[in-house]
C-alpha positions in Angstrom: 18.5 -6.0 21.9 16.4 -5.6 18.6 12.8 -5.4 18.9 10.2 -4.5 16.7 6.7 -5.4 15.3 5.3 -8.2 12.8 5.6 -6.5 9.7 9.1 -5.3 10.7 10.2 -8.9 11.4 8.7 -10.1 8.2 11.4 -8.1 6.4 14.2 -10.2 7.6 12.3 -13.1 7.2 11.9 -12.0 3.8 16.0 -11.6 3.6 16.5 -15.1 5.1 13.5 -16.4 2.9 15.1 -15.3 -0.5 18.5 -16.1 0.0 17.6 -20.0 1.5 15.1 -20.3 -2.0 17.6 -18.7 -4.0 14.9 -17.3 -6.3 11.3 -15.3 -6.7 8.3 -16.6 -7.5 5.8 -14.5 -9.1 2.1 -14.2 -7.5 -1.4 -13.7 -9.0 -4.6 -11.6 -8.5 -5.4 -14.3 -5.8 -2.4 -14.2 -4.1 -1.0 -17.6 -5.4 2.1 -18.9 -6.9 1.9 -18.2 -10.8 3.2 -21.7 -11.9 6.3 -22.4 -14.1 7.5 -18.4 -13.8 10.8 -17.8 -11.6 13.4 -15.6 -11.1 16.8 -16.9 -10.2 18.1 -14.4 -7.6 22.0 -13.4 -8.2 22.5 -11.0 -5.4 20.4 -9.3 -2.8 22.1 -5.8 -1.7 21.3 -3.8 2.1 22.2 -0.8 3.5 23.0 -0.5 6.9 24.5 2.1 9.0 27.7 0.7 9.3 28.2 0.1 5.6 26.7 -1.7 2.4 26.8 -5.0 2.2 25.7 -7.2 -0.6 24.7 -10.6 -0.2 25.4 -13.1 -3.5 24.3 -16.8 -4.8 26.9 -19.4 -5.4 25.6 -22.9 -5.4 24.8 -23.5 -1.5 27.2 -20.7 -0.3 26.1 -17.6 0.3 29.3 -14.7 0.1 28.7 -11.8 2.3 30.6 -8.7 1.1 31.3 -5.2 2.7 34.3 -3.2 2.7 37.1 -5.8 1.6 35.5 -8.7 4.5 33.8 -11.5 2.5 31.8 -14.1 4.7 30.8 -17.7 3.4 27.7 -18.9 5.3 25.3 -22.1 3.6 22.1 -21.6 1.9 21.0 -24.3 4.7 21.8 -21.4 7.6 19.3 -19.2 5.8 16.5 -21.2 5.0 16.5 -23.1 9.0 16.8 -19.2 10.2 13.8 -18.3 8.1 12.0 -21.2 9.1 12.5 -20.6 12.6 11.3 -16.7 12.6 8.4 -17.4 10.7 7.1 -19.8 14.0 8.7 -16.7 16.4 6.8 -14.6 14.5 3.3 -16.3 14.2 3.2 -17.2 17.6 3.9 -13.7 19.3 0.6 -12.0 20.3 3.0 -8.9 21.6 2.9 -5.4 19.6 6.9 -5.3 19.5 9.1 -8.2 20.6 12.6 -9.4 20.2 14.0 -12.6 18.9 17.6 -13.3 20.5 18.3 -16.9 18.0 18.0 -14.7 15.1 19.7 -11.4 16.4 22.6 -13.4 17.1 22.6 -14.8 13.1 22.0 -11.2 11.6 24.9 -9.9 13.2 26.9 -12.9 12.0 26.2 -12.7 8.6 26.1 -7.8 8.7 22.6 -7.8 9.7 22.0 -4.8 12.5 19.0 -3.8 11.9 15.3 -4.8 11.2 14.8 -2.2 8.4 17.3 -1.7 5.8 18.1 1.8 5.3 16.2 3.9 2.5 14.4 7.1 1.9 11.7 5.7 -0.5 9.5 2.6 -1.1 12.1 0.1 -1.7 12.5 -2.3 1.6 14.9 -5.0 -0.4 17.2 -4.5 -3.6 17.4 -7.5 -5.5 19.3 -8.2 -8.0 17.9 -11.2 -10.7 17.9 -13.1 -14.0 15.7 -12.7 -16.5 15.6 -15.8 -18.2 13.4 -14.2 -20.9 15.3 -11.3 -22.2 19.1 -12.4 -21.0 19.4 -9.3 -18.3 20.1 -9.1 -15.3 18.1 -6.0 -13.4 18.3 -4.3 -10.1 15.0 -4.4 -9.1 13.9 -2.4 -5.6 10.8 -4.1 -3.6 8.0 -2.7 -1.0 8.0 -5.4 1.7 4.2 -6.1 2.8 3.5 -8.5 5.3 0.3 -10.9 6.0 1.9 -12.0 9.3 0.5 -8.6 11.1 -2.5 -6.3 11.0 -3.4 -5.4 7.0 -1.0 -2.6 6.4 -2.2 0.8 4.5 -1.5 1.4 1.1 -2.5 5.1 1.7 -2.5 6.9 4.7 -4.4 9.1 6.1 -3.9 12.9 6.8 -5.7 16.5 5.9 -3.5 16.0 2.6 -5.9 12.7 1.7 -9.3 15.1 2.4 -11.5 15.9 -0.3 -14.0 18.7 0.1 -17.7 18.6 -1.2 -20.2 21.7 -1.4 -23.3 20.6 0.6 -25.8 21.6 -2.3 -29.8 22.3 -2.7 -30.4 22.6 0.9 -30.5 26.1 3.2 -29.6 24.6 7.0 -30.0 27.0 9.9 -27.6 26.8 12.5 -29.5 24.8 14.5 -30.1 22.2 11.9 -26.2 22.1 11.2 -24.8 21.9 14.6 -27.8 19.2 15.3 -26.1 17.2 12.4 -22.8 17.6 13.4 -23.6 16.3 17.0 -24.6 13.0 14.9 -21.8 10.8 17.2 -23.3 7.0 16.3 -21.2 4.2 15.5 -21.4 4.9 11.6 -21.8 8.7 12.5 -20.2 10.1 8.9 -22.9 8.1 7.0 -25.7 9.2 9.2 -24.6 13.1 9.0 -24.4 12.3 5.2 -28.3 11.1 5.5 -29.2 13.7 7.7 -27.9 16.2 5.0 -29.8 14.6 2.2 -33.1 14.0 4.3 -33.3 17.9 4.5 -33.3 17.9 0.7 -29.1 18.6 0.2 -26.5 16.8 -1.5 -23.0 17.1 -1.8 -20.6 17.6 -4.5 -17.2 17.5 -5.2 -15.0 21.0 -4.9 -11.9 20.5 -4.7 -8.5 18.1 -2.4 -8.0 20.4 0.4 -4.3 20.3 -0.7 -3.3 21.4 -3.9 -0.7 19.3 -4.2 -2.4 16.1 -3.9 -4.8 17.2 -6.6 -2.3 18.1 -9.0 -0.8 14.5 -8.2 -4.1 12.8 -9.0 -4.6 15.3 -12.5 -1.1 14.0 -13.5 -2.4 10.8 -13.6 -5.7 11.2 -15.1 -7.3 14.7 -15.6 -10.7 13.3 -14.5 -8.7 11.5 -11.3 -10.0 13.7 -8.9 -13.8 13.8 -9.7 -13.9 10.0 -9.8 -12.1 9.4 -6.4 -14.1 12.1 -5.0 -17.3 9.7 -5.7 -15.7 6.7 -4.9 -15.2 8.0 -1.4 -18.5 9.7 -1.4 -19.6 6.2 -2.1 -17.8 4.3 0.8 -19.4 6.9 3.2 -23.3 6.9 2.1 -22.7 2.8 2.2 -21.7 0.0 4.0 -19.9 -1.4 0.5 -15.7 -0.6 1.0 -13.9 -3.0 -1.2 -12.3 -1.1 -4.3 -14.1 -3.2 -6.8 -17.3 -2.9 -4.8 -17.1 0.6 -5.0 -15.6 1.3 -8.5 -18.2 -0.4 -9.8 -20.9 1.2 -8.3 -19.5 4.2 -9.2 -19.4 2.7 -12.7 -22.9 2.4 -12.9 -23.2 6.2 -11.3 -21.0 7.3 -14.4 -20.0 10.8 -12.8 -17.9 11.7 -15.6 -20.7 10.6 -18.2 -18.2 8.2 -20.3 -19.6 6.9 -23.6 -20.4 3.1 -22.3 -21.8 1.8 -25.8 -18.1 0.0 -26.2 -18.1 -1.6 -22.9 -14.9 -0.2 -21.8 -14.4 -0.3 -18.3 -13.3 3.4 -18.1 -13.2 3.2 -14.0 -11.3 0.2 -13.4 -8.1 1.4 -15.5 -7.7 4.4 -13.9 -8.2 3.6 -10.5 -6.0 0.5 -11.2 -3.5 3.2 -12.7 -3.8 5.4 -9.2 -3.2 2.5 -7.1 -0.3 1.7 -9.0 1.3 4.7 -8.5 0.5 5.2 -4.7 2.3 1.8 -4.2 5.6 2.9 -6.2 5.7 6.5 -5.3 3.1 9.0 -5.5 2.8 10.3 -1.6 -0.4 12.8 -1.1 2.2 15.8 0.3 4.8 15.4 -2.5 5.0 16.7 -6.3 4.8 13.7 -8.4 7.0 13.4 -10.9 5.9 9.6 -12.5 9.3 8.2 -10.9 8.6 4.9 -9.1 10.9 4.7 -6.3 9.8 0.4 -5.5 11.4 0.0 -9.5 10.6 -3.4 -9.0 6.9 -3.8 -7.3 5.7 -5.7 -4.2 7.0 -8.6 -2.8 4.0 -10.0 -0.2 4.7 -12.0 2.4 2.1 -14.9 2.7 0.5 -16.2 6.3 1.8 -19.4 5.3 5.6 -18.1 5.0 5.6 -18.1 1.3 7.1 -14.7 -0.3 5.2 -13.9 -3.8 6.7 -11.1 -6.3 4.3 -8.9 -8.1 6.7 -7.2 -10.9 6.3 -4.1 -12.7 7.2 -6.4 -15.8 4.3 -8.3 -14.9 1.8 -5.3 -14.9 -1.3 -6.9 -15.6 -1.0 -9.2 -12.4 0.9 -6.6 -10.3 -2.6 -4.0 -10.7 -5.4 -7.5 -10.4 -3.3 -7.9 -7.3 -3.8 -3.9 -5.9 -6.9 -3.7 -6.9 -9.0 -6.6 -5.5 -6.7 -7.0 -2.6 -7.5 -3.5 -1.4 -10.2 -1.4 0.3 -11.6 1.9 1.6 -10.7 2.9 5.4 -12.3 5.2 8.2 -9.4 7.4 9.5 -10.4 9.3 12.8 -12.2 12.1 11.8 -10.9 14.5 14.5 -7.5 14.2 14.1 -7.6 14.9 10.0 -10.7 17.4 10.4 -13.1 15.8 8.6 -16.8 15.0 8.5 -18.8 18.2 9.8 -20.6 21.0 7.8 -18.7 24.2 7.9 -19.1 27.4 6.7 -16.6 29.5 4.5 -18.2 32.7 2.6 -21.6 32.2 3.2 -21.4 28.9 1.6 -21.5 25.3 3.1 -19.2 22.6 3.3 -18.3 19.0 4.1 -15.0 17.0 4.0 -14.2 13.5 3.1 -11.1 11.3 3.7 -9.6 8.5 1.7 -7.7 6.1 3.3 -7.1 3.0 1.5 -5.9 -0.5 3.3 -5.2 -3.8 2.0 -7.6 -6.4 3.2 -5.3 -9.0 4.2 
């Protein structure tokens, strides 16, 4: 018997969902249909372990082809099997459950398993119409679900720590371990007080990993200084939603930008890093700039609706990251983080980003 979680489910929903509509419609910064734009799906293609099978549109029938077997099962079969998840999914209060109705239609129509097969981002390949240029692109998706707990859009790990010098300040010992025994409900902001109470600050050093830093300077040479402040920000506050905290650190101006044009120099690039964390860029990998999602998000709505956000569609596709998106606490002693330490008679502190969408 399958089992497996909400946002597992939602990715057969999604399967059932797009092939009983027969077409994606495009969502905004809000998370609503954008009226009048649609993409007429022509095939959908999935990789299980037994074999590829590809899944395409004619009229009401959908053909189901793998090897030289070609199934013919009616768009109605799909869109009364979606239907029918999305309830089984809703209701089930249960971390990991199975759904026997709809095991028994995925393995009539090659379905074995709840996640397709794949190495990168891309949950669903897709391929569509493009009623504006006359092409027909194979466009891979990142599944996210609203039907579950608000998944991460970057996890957290030691790769994900940044590390500050704790500045202006000489702690004994005693002050340092009192600081680090700080174990309150919002304990990393109160050590952060603590330190600045005794007259010290902290600034940025370096990522603890290299490669992660290199990742961010790819992006944007200044990348690292401005996410370093951005997190420094989430700490010292109670403020965690991206544009809460980008535009603090706006008004901070870390990297002393010439603001007499207005240009909002903080937004772009962390819209830009957000971008690239949901199409590729992982913390412990070289980046090379190669999206592996090549066609964006699609986002699975509480209501059952499925909205694409397209890397054609950039302007929407970033709105969407970056005010649907916010700053998470990770636990501190599993990714070392959070405590003055010493290294060559200097002190220092570390600082995690974890990012998670808000809904």
């Amino acid at each position: 018997m399958i089992s497996g979680n909400k946002g597992e489910w939602s990715e057969i929903y999604t399967l059932f969902k797009l092939l009983g509509d027969k077409q994606l419609f495009l969502g905004d910064k809000d998370i609503e249909k954008l009226e009048g734009i649609v993409y007429p799906i022509l095939r959908v293609l999935r990789n299980e372990n037994s074999g590829n099978f590809e899944y395409s549109i004619q009229d009401e029938i959908i053909l189901i082809s793998g090897g030289e077997e070609v199934l013919k099962i009616p768009v109605n079969d799909f869109k009364e099997n979606a239907k029918f998840l999305l309830e089984k999914i809703k209701s089930n209060s249960d971390r990991t459950f199975s759904v026997p109705e709809i095991e028994t239609f995925m393995e009539s129509i090659n379905c074995f398993s709840l996640k397709a097969g794949s190495t990168s981002k891309t949950d669903i390949t897709i391929i569509v119409h493009d009623q504006r240029t006359n092409q027909q692109p194979t466009l891979g998706f990142s599944i996210k679900s609203q039907l579950g707990s608000p998944s991460t859009l970057l996890n957290a790990g030691k790769t994900t720590n940044f590390i500050f010098k704790v500045r202006n300040t000489n702690l004994s010992q005693e002050e340092i371990k009192a600081i680090n025994s700080i174990d309150s409900r919002s304990k990393i902001m109160d050590r952060i007080n603590s330190i600045e109470e005794k007259g010290g600050s902290l600034q940025f050093s370096s990522t603890e990993r290299t490669v992660f830093g290199n990742n961010l300077i790819l992006i944007d040479s200044k990348l690292p200084e401005i996410l370093s402040q951005v997190v420094l920000e989430f700490y010292s506050s109670t403020s965690s939603s991206i544009p809460e905290l980008v535009e603090k650190t706006a008004s901070e101006n870390p990297i002393h930008y010439d603001n007499s044009g207005e240009h909002q120099f903080y937004e772009y690039k962390m819209k830009r890093f957000l971008t690239d964390v949901a199409l590729g860029m992982m913390p412990s990998v070289v980046w090379t700039g190669q999206y592996d999602a090549t066609g964006g998000y699609l986002i699975v709505k509480e209501n059952g609706d499925v909205l694409c956000y397209h890397i054609y569609n950039r302007n929407e596709f970033e709105d969407y990251l970056f005010n649907n998106t916010k700053l998470d606490t990770a636990s501190s002693t599993r990714h070392d983080f959070g405590i003055i330490y010493e290294e060559e008679s200097e002190l220092f502190f570390k600082l995690n980003l974890q990012i998670r969408f808000t809904k």
